[in-house]
C-alpha positions, 0 to 999 in steps of 0.5 A: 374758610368760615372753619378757620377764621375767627368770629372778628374777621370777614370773608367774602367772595371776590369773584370766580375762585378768589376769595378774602379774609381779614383777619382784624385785631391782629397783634403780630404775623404769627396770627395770621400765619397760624390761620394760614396754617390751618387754612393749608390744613383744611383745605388738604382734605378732599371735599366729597360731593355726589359720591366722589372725592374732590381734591382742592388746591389754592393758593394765598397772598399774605399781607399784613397792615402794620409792616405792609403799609397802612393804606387800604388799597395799596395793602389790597393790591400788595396781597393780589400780587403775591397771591397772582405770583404765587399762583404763577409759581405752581400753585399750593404755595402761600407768599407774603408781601415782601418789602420789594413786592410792596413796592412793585404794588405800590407802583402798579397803582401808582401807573394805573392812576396814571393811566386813567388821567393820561387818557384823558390828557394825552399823556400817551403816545403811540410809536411807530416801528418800520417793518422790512420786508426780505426785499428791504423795502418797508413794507407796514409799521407796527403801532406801539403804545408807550407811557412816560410816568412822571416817577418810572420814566418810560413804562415797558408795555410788559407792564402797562398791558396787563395793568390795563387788563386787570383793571378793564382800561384795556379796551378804551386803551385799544380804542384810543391806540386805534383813534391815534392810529388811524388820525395819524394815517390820516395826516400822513396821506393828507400831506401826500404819503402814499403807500 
């Protein structure tokens, strides 16, 4: 990665096999696509460690400032999306932050940031779907968690898991699910429901 960038960018480790550059003073996409180009190029050739030949694979989000938007973060998670979708596509594969894919990136923001205040607030619901036995009878109730964005409306759980996974909100999310159920379980037999 060193190989490719120039002396102005920065490359850094993120975590496990994903890695960063940015790419600084960039005028126009053909820069970046003329280092993505290389970088495809350097890493067609194997790495030869311990006397075998290691042949690697990656695969690269693009995103750039001026045309995808000027805030730090959003740009951020704009490249993160296309890098998760280009990895999901097979791999090898280089995708750039489209407009649409922008705004998909825009809005998983904007729903995690909602999804840290609704916690808080209760601005969460839990649902609760009968389940029927082959007999017909209902025989338990499954839990669903629902979240209504103020701009998206109702958010699929589709997208709000693994929001909440990528960003660590799961397992407070699973706590607080829990909590809800269980109060409500609680409600339920105090007002004489009994199983």
């Amino acid at each position: 990665l060193n190989s490719c960038a120039r002396a102005t960018d920065i490359v850094a480790r993120m975590g496990g096999d994903e890695f960063a550059v940015v790419l600084t003073g960039v005028r126009n996409a053909a820069e970046p696509e003329q280092i993505a180009a290389e970088l495809r190029e350097a890493f067609r050739e194997p790495v030869f460690i311990r006397g075998y030949n290691i042949e690697l694979s990656f695969s690269m989000g693009l995103a750039i400032c001026s045309g995808d938007g000027t805030d730090a973060i959003a740009l951020w998670r704009g490249a993160e999306s296309v890098l998760r979708r280009a990895q999901t596509e097979g791999g090898g594969q280089t995708i750039w932050l489209s407009p649409e894919l922008r705004e998909d990136a825009e809005e998983q923001i904007e729903i995690e940031s909602s999804m840290r205040m609704r916690m808080e607030d209760a601005g969460f619901h839990v649902a609760f779907q009968p389940l029927d036995g082959f007999d017909g009878h209902i025989r338990g109730l499954e839990a669903l968690l629902r979240l209504d964005h103020v701009r998206y409306g109702a958010v699929s759980p589709m997208k709000v898991i693994p929001i909440a996974e990528e960003t660590g909100l799961i397992v407070p999310l699973g706590r607080w699910v829990i909590e809800q159920v269980c109060r409500q379980i609680r409600d339920w037999m105090d007002g004489g429901m009994r199983t």
